[in-house]
N, C-alpha and C positions, 0 to 999 in steps of 0.2 A: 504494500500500500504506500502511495505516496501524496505528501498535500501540496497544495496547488497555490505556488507563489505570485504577486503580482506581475511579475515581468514576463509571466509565459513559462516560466523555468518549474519543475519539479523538485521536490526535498523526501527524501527517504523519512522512514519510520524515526530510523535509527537518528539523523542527522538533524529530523525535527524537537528531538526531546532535550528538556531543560537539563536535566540531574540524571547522573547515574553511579550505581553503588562502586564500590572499586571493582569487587568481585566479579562485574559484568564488563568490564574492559580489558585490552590487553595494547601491546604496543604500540600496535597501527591505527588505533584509535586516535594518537595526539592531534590528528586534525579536526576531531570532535573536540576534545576537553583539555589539549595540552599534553606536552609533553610530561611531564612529573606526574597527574595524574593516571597520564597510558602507563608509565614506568609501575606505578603502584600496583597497579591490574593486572601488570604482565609480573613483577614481584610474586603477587597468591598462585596465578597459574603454576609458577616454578617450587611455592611450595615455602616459599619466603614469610616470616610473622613480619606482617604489618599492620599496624593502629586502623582498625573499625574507619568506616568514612563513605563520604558521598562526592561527587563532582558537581560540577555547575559548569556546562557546557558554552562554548563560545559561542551558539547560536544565542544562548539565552542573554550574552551580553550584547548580540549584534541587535536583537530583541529588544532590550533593554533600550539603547543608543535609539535605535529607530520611532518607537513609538513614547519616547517623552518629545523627540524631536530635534535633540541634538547632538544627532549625525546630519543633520539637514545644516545646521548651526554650526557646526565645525568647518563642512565644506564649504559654505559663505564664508564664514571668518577664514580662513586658509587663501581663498580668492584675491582677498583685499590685505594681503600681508604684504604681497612686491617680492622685494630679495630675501633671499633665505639668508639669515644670520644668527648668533646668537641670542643677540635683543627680539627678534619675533619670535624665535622658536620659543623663548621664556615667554613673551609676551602670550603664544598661542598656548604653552601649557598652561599657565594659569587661568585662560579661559574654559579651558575644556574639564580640569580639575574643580573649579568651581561648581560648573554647571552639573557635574556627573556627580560630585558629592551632595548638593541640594536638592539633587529631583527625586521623583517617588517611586521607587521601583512598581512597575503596573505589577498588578494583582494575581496572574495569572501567574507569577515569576515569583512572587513573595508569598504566597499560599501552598505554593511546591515547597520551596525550602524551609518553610516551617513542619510541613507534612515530612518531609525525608529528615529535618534537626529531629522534631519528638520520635521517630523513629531511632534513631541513634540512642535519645537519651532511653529511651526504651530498652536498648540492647545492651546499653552501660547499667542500665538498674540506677541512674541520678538522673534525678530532676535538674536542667538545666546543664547537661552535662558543658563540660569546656572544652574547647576547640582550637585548633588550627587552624586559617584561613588563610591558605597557602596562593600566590598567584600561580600559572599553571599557560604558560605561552606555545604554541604550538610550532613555534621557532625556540632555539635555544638562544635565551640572552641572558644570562647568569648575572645576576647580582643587580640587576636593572627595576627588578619590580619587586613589588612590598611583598610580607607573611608578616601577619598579625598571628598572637599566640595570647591560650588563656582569656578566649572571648566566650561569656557566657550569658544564654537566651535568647530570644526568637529577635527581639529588636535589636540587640548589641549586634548581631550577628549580622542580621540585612544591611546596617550604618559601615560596618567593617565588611562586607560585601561589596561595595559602594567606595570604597577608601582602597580596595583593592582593585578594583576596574580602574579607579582615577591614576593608577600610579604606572599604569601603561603610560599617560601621559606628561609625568615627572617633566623635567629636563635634560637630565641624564637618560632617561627611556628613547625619547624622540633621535635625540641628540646621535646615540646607539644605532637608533633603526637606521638614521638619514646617512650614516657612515657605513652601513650596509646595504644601503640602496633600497631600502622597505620603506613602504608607505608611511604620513604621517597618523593615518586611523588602524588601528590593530584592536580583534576582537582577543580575547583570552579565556581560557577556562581560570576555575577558582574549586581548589581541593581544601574541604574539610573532613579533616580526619580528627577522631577523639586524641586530646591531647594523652601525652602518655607522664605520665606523672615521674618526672625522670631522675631518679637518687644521682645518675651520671647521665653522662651525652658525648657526643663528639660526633669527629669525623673519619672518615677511613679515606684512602688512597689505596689500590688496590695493581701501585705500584711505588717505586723509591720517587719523590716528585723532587728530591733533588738533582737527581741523574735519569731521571727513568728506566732503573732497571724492574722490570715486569717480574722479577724472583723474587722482591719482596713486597710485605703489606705494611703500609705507615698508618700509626693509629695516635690518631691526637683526643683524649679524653679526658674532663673534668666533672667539676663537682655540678647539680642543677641541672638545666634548662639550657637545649643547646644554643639559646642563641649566641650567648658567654661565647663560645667558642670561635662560632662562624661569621660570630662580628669583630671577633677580635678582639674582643676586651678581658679576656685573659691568656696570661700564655698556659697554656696545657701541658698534663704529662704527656711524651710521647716517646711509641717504642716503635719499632723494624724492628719486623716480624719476617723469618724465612717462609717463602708461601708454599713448600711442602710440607717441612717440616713443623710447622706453627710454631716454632720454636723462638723464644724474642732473642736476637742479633744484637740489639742496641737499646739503651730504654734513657730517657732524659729526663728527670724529674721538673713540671714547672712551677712555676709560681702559684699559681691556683689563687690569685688573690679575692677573687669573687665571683659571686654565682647570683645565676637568675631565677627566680620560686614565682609562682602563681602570688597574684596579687588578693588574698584575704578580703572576702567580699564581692571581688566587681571582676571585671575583664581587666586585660593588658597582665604586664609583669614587674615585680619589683628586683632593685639588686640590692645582694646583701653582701657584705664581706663575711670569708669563710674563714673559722678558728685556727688558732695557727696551730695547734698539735694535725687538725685535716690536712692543713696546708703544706705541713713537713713527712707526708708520708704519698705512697704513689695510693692513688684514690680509686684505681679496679684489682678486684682479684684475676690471681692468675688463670683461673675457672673462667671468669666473664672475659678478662681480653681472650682466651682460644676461643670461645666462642661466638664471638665478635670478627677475630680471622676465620673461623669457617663457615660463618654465613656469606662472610665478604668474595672467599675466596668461592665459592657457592656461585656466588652473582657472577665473579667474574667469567668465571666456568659458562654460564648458564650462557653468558651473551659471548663468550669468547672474545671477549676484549674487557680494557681497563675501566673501573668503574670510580668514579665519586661518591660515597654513601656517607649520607647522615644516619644517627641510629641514639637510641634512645636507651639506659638500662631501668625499667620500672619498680617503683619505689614499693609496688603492691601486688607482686607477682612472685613468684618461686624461681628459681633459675630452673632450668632455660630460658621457661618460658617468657622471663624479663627481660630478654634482650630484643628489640621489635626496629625494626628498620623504619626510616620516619620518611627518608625522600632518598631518590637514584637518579645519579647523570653520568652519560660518559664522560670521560675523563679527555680533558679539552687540551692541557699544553704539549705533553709530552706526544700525544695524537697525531697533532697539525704538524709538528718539528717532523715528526716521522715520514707522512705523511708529504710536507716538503720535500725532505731529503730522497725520497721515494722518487716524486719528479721531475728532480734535480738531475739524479742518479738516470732516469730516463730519458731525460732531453741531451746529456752528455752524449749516453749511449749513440742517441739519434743522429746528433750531433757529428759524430764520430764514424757515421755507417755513411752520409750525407758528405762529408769531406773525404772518402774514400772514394763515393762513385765519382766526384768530383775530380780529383788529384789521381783517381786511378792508387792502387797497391803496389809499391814495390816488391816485387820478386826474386832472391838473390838464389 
């Protein structure tokens, strides 16, 4: 079945729906709900613990944009800009940030994701459970667009839904896109998953990212809530890890001077400074970091290339089962070098077969 758009065009079942569970996605979906969310879907498929969640599909934001009326609004205001510089482009994000944070998400979009949040809280057994409200691009732009963390009920949620669409249009986001040759309008998926209540967090690297050797697994983990980590506001313990033998190579103790906890009462998160007897000791066991490398090493396997993984170790679980992967991306620098070098390696080649037919071979 399919429904019948205004311009003549047709939309699948699939393509037309607001939300969907992670469980019902897999890879190849990012150009329904983004990439991070396909990654989560294709995560369960392989058999990976990941935190309970829903999607909010990028039709439902192109939805959104279209029927408050500013997608109409953008592409006027874009007209009468002139030269593309830095001053318009800030000038045009702040218009478009404004407008998409004040307007009222139609009803038909805000009545879904109320119905798929009480489901969730249903499945967590809390009232109000709390959230991740992760952006979710169906291009990969790392670090370009917001995740709100610890947002809790049905309005907190749609307002930071709304805070999460607008940050496509940052200045840094546009900025990103126009230096990739992508449009100034981008729709987005938006993944909320139940936040995982996280005694630790970090990051994995599921190769050396100082050199790129793909033999080992680099694990940066602290105390809290990852954002600590992946914003950089604390330095982390971190060890290299041999990726057969899970055996740790190297381990570096960090500072750990502070951690991020759910904010008591309301949405968002607070930081706190952590005690210095925490602070002077490495803050996972050796139990949880191996198996922190063999989920990693799990992924890498699964997609046979290098992975970025955030992961979470929960504060209300048993081990294993507290260790839960929170978001997956390939692994970008050491990739591209490759991936250059690669060709490099080939236009030489070519290079080389091209100045022979030319110059003829000598023969001795």
């Amino acid at each position: 079945m399919c429904v019948q758009l205004d311009q003549g065009t047709t939309m699948s079942d699939k393509e037309s729906r607001l939300t969907f569970w992670y469980e019902e996605l897999e890879g190849g979906d990012f150009n329904l709900v983004g990439k991070k969310n396909a990654n989560l879907g294709e995560m369960i498929k392989a058999g990976i613990r990941v935190s309970p969640g829903f999607a909010l599909s990028l039709h439902a934001n192109d939805l959104f944009l279209e029927q408050t009326g500013i997608k109409a609004e953008l592409q006027r205001h874009l007209e009468q800009l002139g030269e593309v510089d830095y001053d318009s482009c800030k000038a045009a994000s702040e218009f478009a940030v404004e407008r998409i944070e004040k307007a009222e998400i139609p009803s038909a979009i805000a009545d879904e994701v109320r119905r798929e949040y009480q489901k969730l809280c249903a499945l967590a057994n809390v009232a109000d459970v709390p959230v991740a409200v992760r952006s979710s691009g169906a291009v990969s732009m790392p670090g370009q667009m917001e995740t709100y963390l610890n947002i809790r009920g049905e309005e907190d949620l749609l307002q930071y839904i709304k805070k999460t669409w607008a940050s496509a249009y940052h200045v840094e986001a546009i900025t990103y896109r126009m230096n990739k040759g992508l449009g100034f309008l981008m729709n987005i998926g938006v993944g909320i998953p139940k936040m995982v209540n996280s005694r630790l967090s970090g990051v994995v690297f599921t190769l050396n990212p100082l050199n790129g050797d793909p033999s080992k697994i680099s694990v940066d983990i602290s105390y809290g809530l990852g954002e600590a980590v992946v914003s950089g506001l604390v330095t982390p313990d971190n060890y290299l890890v041999d990726k057969i033998t899970l055996s740790v190579v190297h381990r570096t103790m960090g500072m750990k001077e502070s951690m991020c906890v759910y904010r008591a009462g309301g949405s968002d998160i607070d930081t706190v400074p952590i005690p210095e007897v925490d602070r002077n000791r490495y803050c996972s066991t050796p139990e949880e970091l191996e198996e922190i490398c063999r989920i990693s090493k799990s992924i890498d396997k699964y997609y046979g290339k290098r992975y970025d993984i955030e992961f979470g170790v929960d504060a209300d679980l048993p081990f294993p089962e507290n260790v839960i992967i929170l978001q997956v991306r390939p692994e970008s620098v050491w990739s591209k070098k490759k991936a250059e070098a690669k060709a490099a390696k080939k236009k030489d080649a070519m290079d080389r077969i091209v100045s022979q037919l030319i110059t003829g071979v000598r023969v001795t």
